[in-house]
C-alpha positions as CSV (number, residue, x, y, z in Angstrom):
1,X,107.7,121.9,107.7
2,X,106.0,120.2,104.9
3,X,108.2,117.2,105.7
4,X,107.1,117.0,109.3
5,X,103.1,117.2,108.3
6,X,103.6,114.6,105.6
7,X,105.5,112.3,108.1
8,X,102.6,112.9,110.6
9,X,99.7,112.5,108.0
10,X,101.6,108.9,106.4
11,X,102.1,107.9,109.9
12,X,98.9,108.9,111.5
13,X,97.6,105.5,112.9
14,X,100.8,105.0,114.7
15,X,100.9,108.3,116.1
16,X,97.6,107.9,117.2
17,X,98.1,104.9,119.1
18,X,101.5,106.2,120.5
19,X,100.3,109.3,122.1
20,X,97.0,106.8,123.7
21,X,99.6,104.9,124.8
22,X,102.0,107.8,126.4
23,X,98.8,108.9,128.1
24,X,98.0,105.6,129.7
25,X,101.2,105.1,130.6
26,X,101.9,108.7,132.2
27,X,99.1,108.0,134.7
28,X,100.5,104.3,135.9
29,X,103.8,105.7,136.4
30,X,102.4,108.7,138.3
31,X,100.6,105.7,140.6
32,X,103.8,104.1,140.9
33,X,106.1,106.8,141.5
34,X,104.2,107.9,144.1
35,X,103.5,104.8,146.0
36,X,107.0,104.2,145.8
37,X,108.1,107.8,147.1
38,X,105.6,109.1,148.7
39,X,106.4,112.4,146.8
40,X,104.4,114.1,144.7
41,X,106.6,116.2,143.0
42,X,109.0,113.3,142.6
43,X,106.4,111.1,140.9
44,X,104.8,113.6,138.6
45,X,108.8,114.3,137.3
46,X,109.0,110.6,136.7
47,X,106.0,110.2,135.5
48,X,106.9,112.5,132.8
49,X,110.0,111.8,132.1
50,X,110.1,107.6,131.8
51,X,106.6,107.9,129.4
52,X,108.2,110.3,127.0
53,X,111.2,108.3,126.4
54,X,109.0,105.2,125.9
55,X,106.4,106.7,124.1
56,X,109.6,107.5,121.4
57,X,110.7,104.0,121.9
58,X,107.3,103.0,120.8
59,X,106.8,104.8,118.2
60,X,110.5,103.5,116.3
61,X,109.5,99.8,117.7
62,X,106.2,100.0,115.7
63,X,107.9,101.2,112.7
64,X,110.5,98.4,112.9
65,X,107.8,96.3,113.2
66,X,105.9,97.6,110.0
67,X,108.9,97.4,107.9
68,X,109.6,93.9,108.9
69,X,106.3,92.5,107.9
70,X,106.1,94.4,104.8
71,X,109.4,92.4,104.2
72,X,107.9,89.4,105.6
73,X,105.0,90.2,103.0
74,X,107.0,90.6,99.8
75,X,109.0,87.1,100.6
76,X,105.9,85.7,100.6
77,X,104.6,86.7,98.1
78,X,107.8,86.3,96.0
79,X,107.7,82.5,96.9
80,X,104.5,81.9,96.1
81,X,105.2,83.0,92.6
């Protein structure tokens, strides 16, 4: 457990920004999903379902992201010297 709150406290920012993001994206899909069905049910099950995986997605793509510019970072800074 101690793990898990030390992951969330390090990675805070991104966390932040992910679940902003699930949020915003669970409403757009609900819009959607329902003008594409017609269905209520159907697009509040989609709309929770697509997010959730993205919002995952998102979360790994920013951390890719972090760790490339850190390397991106150190190269530089490695030339410069």
């Amino acid at each position: 457990m101690t793990r898990l709150l030390d992951a969330a406290r390090h990675n805070r920012l991104t966390l932040m920004k992910t679940g902003s993001y699930y949020l915003i994206h669970i409403c757009v899909a609900a819009m959607v999903a329902y003008a594409v069905t017609g269905n209520l049910i159907a697009s509040l099950t989609l709309s929770l379902l697509e997010p959730t995986v993205q919002a995952v997605a998102f979360f790994f793509h920013e951390k890719v992201w972090e760790r490339s510019l850190k390397r991106r970072g150190t190269a530089a800074a490695m030339q410069g010297a």
